[in-house]
C-alpha positions in Angstrom: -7.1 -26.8 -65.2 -4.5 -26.8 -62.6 -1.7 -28.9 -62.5 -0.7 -31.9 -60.4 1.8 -29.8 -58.8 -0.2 -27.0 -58.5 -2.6 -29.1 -56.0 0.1 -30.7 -54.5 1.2 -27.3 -53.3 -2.3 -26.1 -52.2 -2.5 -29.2 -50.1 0.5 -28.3 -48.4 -0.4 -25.0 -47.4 -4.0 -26.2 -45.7 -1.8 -28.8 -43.9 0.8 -26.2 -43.0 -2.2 -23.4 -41.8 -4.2 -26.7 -40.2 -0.9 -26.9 -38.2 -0.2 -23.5 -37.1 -3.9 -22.8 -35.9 -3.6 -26.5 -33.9 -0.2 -25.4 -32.2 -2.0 -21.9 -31.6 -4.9 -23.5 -29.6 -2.1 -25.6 -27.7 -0.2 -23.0 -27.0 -3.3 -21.0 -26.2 -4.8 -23.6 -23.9 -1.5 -24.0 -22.1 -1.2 -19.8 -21.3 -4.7 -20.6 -19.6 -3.6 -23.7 -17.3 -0.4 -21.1 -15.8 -2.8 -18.2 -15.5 -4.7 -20.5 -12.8 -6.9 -17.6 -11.2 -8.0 -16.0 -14.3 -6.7 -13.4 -16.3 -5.6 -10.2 -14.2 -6.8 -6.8 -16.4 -4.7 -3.5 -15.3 -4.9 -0.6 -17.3 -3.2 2.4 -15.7 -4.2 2.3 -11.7 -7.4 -0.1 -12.4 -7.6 -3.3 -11.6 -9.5 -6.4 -12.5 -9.6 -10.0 -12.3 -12.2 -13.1 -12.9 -11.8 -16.2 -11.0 -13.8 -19.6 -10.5 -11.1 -21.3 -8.4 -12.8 -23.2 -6.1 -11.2 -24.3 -2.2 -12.8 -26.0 0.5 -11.0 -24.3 3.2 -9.5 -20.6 1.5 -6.3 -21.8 1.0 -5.9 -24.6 -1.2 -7.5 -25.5 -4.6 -10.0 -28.3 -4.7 -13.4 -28.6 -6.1 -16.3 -27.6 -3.2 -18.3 -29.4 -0.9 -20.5 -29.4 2.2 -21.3 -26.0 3.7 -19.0 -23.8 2.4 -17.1 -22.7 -0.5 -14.3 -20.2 -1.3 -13.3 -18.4 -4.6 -9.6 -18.0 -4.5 -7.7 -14.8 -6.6 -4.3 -14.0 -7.1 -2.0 -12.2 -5.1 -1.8 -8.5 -5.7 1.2 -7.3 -7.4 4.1 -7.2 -5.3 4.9 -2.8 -4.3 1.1 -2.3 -5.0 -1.9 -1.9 -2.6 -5.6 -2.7 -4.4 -8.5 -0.8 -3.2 -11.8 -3.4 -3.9 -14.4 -1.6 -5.2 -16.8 -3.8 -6.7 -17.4 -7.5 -6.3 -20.3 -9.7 -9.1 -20.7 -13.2 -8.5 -22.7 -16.1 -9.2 -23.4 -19.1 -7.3 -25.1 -22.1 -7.7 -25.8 -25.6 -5.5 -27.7 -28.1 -5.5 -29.2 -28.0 -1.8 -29.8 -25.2 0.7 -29.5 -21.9 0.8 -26.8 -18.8 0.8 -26.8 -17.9 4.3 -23.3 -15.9 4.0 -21.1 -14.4 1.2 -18.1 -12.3 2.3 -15.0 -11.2 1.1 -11.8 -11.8 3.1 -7.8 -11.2 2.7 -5.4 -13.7 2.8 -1.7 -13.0 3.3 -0.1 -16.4 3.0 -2.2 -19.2 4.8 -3.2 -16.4 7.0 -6.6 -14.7 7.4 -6.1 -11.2 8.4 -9.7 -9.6 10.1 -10.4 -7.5 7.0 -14.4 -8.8 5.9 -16.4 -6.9 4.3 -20.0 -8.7 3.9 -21.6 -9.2 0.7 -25.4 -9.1 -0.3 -26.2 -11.9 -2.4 -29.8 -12.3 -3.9 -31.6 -15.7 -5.2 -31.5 -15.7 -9.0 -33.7 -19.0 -9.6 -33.7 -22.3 -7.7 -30.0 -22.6 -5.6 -28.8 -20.2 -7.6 -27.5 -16.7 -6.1 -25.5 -13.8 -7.6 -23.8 -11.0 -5.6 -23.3 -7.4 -7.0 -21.8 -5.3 -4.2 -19.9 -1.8 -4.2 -17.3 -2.2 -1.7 -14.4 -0.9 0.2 -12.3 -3.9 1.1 -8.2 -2.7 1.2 -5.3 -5.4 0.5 -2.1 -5.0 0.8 0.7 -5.7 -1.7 1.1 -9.8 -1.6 -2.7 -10.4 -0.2 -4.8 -12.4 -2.1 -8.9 -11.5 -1.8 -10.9 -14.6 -1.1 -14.5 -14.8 -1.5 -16.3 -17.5 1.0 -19.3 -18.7 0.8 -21.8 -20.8 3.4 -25.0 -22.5 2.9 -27.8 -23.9 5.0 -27.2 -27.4 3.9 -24.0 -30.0 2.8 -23.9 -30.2 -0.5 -21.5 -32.0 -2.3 -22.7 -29.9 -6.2 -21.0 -26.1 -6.0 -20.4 -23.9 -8.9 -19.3 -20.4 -7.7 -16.9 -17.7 -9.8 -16.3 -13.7 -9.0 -14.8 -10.5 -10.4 -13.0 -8.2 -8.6 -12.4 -4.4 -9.6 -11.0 -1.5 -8.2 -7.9 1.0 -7.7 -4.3 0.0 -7.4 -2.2 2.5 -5.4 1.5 2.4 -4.0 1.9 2.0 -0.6 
């Protein structure tokens, strides 16, 4: 039979693991608030990154509404080019219908005139998803930005991507 003491510790320790897995999740949790546009993959030249941040306009962050919707990544790293080469994403709404997906680059609030269109096909009811091979070059500080335009306002978007492809020095 153990002793008083003996449970006394063991009740420590499930406090003391009980707090280190809590601050874990906190510390977790917070690592994915800075990361912002999703976590960026690169392993040797290749290059990937998810994003569901949302902007009304390709520029800011802010939850979509109306006709059109962008999905916002990060920049590319600074003395690399990234060569796009495939684009999945999935889009939903609650009115209308995808009339355009393309993917853009941003350098600062600018759009350059790099587009390359996108094919998106209905996946169920207002719901659409996007699996292109592609050829879309950014330059190092550019940002790829994913718009999207419907046939009617809506004010119910939900729309994320992945990106993929080659990064190369310029």
């Amino acid at each position: 039979m153990p002793t008083w003491n003996a449970i006394g510790i063991a009740r420590t320790c499930r406090a003391c693991v009980a707090l280190f897995a809590g601050s874990g999740l906190v510390m977790l949790s917070a690592l994915f608030a800075q990361a912002g546009y999703g976590p960026r993959t690169k392993i040797g030249a290749n290059y990937q990154q998810w994003s569901n941040v949302e902007s009304t306009n390709g520029i800011n962050p802010a939850s979509c509404n109306g006709f059109g919707c962008y999905v916002l990544f990060s920049r590319t790293p600074q003395q690399k080019a990234l060569i796009v080469q495939h684009v999945s994403c999935h889009v939903g709404t609650n009115t209308g219908s995808l009339a355009t997906a393309t993917l853009l680059t941003r350098k600062g609030q600018i759009f350059p005139q790099r587009r390359t269109l996108l094919v998106p096909f209905p996946t169920n009811a207002n719901r659409w998803a996007i699996n292109s091979p592609v050829m879309h070059l950014l330059e190092p500080g550019e940002r790829a930005v994913v718009a999207f335009g419907i046939t009617a306002s809506t004010d119910a978007w939900s729309a994320e991507c992945s990106i993929s492809g080659r990064l190369l020095q310029p």
